[in-house]
N, C-alpha and C positions, 0 to 999 in steps of 0.2 A: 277778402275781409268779411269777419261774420255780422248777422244783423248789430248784434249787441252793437260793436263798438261806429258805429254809424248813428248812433246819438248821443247828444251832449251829457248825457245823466245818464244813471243807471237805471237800466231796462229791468225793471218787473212783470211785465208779462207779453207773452207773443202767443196770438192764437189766430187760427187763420182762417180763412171760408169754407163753405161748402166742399167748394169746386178746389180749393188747396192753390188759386193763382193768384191770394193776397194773403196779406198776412200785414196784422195790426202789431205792432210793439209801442205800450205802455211804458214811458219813462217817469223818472224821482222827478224829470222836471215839470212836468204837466204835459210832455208832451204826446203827443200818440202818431207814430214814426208809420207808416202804406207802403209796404213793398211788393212791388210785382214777383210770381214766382215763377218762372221757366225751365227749361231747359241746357239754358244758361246762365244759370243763378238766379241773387234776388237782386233787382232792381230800387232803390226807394223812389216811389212817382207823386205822395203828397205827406207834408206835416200838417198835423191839426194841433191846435190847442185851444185851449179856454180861458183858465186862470193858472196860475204854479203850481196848485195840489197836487201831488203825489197822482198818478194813475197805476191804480194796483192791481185793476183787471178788465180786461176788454172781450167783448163777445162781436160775433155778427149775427144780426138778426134779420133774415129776408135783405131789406134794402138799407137796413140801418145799422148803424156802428153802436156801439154804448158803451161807455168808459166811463169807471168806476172809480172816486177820487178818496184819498186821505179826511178831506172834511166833510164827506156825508152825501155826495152830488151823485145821480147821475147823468153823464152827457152824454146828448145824443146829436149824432148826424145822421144827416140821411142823402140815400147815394140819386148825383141829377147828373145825369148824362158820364163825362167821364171822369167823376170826382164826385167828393163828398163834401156837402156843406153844414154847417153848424144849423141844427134844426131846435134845439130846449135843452133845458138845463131842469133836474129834476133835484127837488132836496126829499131825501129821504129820511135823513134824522141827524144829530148833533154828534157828530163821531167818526171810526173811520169806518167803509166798507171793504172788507177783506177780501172778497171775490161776489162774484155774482153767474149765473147760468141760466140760463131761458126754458122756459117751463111754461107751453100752448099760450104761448105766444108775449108771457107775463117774463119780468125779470124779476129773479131771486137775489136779495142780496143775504149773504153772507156778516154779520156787523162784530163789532170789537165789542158789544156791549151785551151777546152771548146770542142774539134773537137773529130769527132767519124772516127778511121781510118780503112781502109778494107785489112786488110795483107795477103798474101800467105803463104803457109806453105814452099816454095820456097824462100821464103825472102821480096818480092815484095810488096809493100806501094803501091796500085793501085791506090787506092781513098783517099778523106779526105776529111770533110766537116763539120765547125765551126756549132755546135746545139747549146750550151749554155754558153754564157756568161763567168761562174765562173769555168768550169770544170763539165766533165762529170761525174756524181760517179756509175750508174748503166743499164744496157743496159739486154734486152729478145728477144725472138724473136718468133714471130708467122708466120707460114705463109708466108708472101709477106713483112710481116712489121718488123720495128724493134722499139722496144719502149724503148726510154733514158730516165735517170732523171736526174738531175743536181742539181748545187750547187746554183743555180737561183729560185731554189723551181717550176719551171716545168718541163713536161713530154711531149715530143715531140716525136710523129709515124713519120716511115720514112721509103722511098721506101727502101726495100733490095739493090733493084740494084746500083742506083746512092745517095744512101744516103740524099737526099729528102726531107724538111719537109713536110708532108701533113698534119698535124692538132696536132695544143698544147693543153693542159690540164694544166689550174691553180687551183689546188684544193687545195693546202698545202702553207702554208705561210714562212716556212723555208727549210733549202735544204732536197731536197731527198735521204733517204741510201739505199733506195729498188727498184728494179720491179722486178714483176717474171709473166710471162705467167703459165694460168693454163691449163695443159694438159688436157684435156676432152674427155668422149666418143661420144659425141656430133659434135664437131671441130667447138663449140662456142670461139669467140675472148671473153676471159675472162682475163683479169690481175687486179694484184693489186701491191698499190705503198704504201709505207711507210715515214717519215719523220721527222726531230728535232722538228717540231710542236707539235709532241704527237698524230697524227692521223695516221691513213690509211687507204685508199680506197679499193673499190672493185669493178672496172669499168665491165660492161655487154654491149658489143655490142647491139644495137635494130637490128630483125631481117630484119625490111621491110627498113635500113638506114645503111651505112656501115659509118663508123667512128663518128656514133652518138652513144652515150653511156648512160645508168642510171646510177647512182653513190649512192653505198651503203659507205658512212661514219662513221669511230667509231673514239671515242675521247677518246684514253688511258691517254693523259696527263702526260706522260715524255715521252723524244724522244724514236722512234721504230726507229729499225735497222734493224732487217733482217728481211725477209718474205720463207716460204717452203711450198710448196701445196703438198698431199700427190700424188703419182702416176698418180690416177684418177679423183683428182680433188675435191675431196670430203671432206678434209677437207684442211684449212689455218691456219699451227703457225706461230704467231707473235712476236720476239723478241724483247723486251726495257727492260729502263733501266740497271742495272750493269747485270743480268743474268736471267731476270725472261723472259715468254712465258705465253701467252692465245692461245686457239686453238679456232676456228670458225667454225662452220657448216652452210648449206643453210639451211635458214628459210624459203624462194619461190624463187620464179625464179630469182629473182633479193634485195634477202635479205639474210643476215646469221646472227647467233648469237653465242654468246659466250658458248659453250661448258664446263661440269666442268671435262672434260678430264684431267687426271694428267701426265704429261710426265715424264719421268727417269730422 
């Protein structure tokens, strides 16, 4: 039985720990589903919830959970011996948050109302700074940068600190569902963005040019949703349509191909 249908509501997001031996799934119902992960499958060992809002994205932070709700909240637990307890509730603005990602130590939200905001785990909205137009729907983070997609169908780098635009990317003609930095043994700026267009990218920094990029395109031709680079980097699945996946390998330095890798 996969995680999904082991909650009452439909799962919007699953992301997992460090160490890969939990793994948080965000339900439509408010809830936020703990599964152990082994070498005998996933186990679930606790539910959390709040209130019913929507959980549309979940991070782990050191010892704390935070899950990012439909009406503007972030919740946070924090982990006491073997389980997590309900530690604060954070409002961060009148709307929804579309995803969020940790950034030295701060959370990024993502919002429906175009701006990318910089919160404390203390409660504190430091910063805010309107990227795109329709709403934010996916945010990474490399380095120094941080890379949005939007409902405007581009992809805008941004200073960590002050939130920043240094340079947009229009490669995709409808909105974006994806970005994911690829972790490398290298510490190459590699991501890739996905989109309702039916494509996605696989942008490569040039080494002798910082924020000049090659661009390896593929045209699946119905909308991608999600993107997951393996650990190292080595390979890229790609999710579209109702439930299907291709997985990618580097073909050169700034090529991949489609793999006939079968996943479970």
């Amino acid at each position: 039985m996969s995680i999904e249908t082991r909650t009452e509501g439909l799962v919007y997001s699953v992301q997992s720990n460090k160490k890969g031996d939990l793994v948080s799934a965000g339900a439509e119902d408010g809830t936020i589903t703990l599964y152990k992960i082994d070498e005998n499958g996933s186990t679930p060992v606790q539910k959390l919830s709040y209130n019913t809002s929507p959980i549309f994205c979940t991070i782990f932070i050191e010892e704390r959970l935070v899950g990012a709700t439909h009406d503007g909240h972030l919740l946070v637990w924090k982990q006491s011996q073997s389980e997590y307890v309900f530690e604060s509730v954070i409002t961060v603005f009148q709307g929804c948050i579309n995803t969020i990602v940790e950034c030295k130590g701060n959370v990024l939200c993502g919002c429906s109302d175009g701006r990318v905001r910089k919160v404390s785990l203390t409660g504190e909205v430091s910063l805010e700074s309107l990227i795109h137009k329709h709403g934010v729907t996916s945010l990474t983070v490399y380095n120094d940068y941080v890379i949005s997609g939007g409902m405007d169908s581009s992809i805008k780098i941004l200073n960590n600190e002050d939130l920043s635009i240094l340079h947009e990317i229009k490669e995709h003609t409808k909105p974006i569902r994806d970005c994911k930095v690829c972790d490398n043994e290298f510490d190459s700026f590699v991501f890739a963005s996905c989109s309702d267009d039916g494509t996605f990218c696989i942008f490569t920094e040039e080494k002798d040019e910082k924020l000049k990029f090659s661009v390896d395109k593929h045209k699946i031709g119905t909308p991608c949703r999600k993107l997951s680079w393996t650990p190292l980097g080595y390979a890229l699945a790609v999710g579209y349509g109702k439930s299907d996946v291709k997985v990618y390998i580097p073909e050169s330095p700034n090529k991949w191909k489609e793999t006939p890798i079968v996943l479970p």
